[in-house]
C-alpha positions as CSV (number, residue, x, y, z in Angstrom):
1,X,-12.7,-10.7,-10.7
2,X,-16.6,-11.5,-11.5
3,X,-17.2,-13.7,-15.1
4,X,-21.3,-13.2,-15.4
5,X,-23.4,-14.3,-18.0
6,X,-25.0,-12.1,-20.4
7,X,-27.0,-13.5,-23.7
8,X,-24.2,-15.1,-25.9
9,X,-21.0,-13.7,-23.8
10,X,-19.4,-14.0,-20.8
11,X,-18.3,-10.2,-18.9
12,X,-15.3,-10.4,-17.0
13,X,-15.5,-8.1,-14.6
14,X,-12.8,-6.7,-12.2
15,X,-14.6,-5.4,-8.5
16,X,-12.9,-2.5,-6.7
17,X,-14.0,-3.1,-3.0
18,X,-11.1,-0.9,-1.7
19,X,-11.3,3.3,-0.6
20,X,-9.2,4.0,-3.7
21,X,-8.3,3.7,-7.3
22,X,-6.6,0.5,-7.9
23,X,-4.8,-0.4,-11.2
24,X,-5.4,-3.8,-13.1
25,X,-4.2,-6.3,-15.7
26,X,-5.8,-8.6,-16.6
27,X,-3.5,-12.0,-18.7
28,X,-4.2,-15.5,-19.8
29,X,-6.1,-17.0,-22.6
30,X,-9.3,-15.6,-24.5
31,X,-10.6,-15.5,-27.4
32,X,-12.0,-11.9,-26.5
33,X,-13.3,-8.8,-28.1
34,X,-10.0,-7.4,-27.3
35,X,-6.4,-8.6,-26.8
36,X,-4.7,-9.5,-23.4
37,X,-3.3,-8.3,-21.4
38,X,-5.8,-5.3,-20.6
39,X,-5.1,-2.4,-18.4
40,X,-7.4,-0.1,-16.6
41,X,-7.6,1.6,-13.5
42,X,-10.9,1.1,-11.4
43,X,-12.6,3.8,-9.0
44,X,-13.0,3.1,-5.6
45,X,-16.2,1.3,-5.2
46,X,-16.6,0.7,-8.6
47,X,-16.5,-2.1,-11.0
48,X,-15.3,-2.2,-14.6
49,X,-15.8,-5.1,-17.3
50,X,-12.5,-5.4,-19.2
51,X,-13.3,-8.7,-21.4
52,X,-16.5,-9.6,-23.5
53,X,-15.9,-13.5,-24.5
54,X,-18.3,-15.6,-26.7
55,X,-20.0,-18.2,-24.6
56,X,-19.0,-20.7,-27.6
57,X,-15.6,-20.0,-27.2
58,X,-15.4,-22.0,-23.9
59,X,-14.3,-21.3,-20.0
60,X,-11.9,-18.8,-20.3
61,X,-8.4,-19.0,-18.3
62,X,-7.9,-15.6,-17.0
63,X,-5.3,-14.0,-14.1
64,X,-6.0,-10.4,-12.8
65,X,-3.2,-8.9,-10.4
66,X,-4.4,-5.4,-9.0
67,X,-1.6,-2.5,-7.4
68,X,-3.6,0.2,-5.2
69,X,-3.3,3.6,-6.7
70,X,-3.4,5.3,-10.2
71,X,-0.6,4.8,-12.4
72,X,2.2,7.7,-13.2
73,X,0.9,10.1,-10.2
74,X,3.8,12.6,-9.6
75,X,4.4,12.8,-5.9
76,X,4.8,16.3,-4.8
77,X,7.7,17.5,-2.8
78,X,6.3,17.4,0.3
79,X,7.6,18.2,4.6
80,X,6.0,15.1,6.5
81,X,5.6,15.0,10.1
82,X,7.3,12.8,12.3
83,X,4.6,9.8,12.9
84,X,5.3,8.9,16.2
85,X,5.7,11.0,19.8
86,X,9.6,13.0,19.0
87,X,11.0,12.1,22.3
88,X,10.7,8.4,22.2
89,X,12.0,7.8,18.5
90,X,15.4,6.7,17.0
91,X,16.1,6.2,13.1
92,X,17.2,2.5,12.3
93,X,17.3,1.6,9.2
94,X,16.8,4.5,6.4
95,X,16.7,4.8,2.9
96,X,18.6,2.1,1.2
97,X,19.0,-0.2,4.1
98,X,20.4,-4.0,4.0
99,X,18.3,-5.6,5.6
100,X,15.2,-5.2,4.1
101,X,15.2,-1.9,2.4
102,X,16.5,-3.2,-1.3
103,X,13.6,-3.6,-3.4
104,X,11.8,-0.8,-5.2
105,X,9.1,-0.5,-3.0
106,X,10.8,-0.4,0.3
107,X,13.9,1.2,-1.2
108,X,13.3,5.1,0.1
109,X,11.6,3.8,3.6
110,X,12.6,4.3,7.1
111,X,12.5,2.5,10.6
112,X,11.2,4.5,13.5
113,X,12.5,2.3,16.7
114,X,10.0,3.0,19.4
115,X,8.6,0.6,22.0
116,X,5.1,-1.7,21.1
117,X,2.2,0.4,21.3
118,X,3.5,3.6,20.7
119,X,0.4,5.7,19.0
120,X,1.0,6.3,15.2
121,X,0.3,9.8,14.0
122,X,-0.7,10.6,10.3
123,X,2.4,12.2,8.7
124,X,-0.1,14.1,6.5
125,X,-3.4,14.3,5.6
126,X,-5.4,11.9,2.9
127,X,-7.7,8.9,2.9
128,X,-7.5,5.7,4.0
129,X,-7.6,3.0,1.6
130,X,-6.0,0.2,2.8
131,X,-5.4,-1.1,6.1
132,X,-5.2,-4.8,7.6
133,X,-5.0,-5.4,12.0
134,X,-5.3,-9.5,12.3
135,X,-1.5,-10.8,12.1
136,X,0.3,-11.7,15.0
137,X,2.8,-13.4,13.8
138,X,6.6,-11.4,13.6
139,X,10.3,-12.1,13.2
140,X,13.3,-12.2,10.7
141,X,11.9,-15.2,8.0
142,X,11.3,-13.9,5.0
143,X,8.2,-15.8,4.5
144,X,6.5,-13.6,7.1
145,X,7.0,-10.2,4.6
146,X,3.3,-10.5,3.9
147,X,2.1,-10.4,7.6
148,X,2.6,-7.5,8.6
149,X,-0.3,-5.4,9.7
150,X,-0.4,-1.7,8.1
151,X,-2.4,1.1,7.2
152,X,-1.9,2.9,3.9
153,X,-3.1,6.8,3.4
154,X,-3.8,8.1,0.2
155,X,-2.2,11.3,-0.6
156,X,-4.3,14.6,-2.9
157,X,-1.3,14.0,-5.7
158,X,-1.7,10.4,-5.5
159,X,0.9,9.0,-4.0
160,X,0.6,6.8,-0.3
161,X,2.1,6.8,3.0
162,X,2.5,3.4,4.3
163,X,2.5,2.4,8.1
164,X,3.5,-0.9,8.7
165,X,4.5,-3.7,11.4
166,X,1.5,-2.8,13.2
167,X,0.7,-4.8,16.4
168,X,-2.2,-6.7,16.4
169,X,-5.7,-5.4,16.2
170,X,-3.6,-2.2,16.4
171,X,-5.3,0.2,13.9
172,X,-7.6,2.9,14.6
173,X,-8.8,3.9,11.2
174,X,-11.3,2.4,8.4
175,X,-10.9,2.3,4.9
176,X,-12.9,5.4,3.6
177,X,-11.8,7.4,6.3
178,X,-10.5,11.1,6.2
179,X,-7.3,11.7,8.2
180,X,-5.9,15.3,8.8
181,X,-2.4,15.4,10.1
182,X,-1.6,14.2,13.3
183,X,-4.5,12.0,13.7
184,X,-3.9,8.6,15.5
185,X,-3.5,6.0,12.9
186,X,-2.8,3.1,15.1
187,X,-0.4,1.3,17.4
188,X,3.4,0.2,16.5
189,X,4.0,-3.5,16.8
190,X,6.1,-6.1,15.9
191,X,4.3,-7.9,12.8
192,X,5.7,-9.4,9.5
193,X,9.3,-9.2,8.6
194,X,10.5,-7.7,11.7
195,X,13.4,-7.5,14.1
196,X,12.1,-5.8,16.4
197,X,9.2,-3.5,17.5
198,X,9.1,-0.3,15.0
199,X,7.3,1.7,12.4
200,X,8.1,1.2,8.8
201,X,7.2,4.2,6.8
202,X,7.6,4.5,3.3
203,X,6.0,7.1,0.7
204,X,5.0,4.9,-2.5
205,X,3.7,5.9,-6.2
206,X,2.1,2.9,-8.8
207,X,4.8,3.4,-11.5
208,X,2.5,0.8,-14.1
209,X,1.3,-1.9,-11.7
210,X,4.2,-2.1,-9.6
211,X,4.7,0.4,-6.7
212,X,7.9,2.3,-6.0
213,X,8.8,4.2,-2.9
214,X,10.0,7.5,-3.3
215,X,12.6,9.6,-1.9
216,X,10.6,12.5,0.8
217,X,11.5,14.7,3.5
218,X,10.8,14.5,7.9
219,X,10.9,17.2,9.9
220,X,11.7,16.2,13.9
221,X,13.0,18.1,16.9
222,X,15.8,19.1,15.4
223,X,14.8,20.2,11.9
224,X,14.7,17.9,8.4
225,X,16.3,14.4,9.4
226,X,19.0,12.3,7.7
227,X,17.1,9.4,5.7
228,X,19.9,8.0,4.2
229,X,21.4,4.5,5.0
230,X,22.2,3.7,8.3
């Protein structure tokens, strides 16, 4: 968020510096040319005012929360690949798992258990638009759920693949980037809220700035596999 100067008013300004649309709202106290909150999706690269105050009305006290992707995309019923090398992988925890799989947006994921290191394929094509490679840190506190390193892939219908518990300085991609299927994503790891070295994939849609995985479908050696919880 940018507040600049122009003549009599203050522009707040929310900056997209991501390689997708991201979704904002905007709350606090104004005395604005428009009621809070305000909503509005921003283009990648792109910036967007969303507020025009009078300088005479004071510093304004303002919040903006952002959730990657547009809101209300319909994901498509979609085959993905298996991310990781078939022989080496075992399913762990699957679609409504205890341990960590309960809330909305980790609620249709899966655990691929394969050894640190193992290369991560794209499970289909799309964009990069979010990755992050610099935590080291892993184990079961719940405090770590934000340090895990990841990449996220932005899908033609809209909705994301995302790749997490990367190890460190374990991803191969850039923000921006194109990725066809199969392409090597990065390397699995043991980072954030993790028992043990595996790939947490999960296929995610912004529902109105919150994101929500969604049920999807894997094909392995053996055909389509079981999901559900283990």
């Amino acid at each position: 968020m940018q507040t600049l100067r122009r003549g009599d008013r203050l522009l707040v300004t929310a900056v997209n510096r991501s390689a997708g649309p991201v979704e904002v709202e905007l709350t606090g106290t104004a005395a604005g040319d428009q009621p809070l909150p305000v909503r509005a999706v921003v283009p990648a690269h792109r910036s967007l005012t969303l507020l025009q105050v009078p300088v005479s009305a004071g510093a304004p006290r303002l919040e903006l929360r952002a959730v990657p992707g547009e809101p209300y995309r319909v994901a498509r019923d979609v085959v993905y690949s298996l991310p990781v090398e078939e022989s080496r992988v075992e399913l762990g925890q699957g679609f409504h798992g205890g341990f960590s799989h309960d809330d909305p947006g980790n609620r249709y994921a899966v655990d691929l258990i394969v050894p640190e290191g193992t290369p991560v394929f794209a499970a289909r094509a799309g964009v990069v638009v979010q990755t992050r490679a610099g935590h080291s840190e892993g184990g079961v506190d719940p405090s770590l759920r934000s340090r895990a390193n990841f990449v996220r892939v932005l899908h033609d219908d809209g909705s994301m693949a995302l790749y997490a518990h990367l190890r460190e300085n374990g991803v191969t991609v850039r923000p921006g980037q194109q990725v066809t299927l199969g392409q090597v994503l990065g390397y699995t790891g043991n980072t954030g809220f993790s028992s043990g070295p595996h790939l947490h994939f999960a296929v995610q849609v912004n529902v109105g700035m919150r994101l929500e995985s969604v049920p999807f479908r894997m094909i392995g050696p053996q055909g389509l596999l079981r999901l559900d919880r283990r």
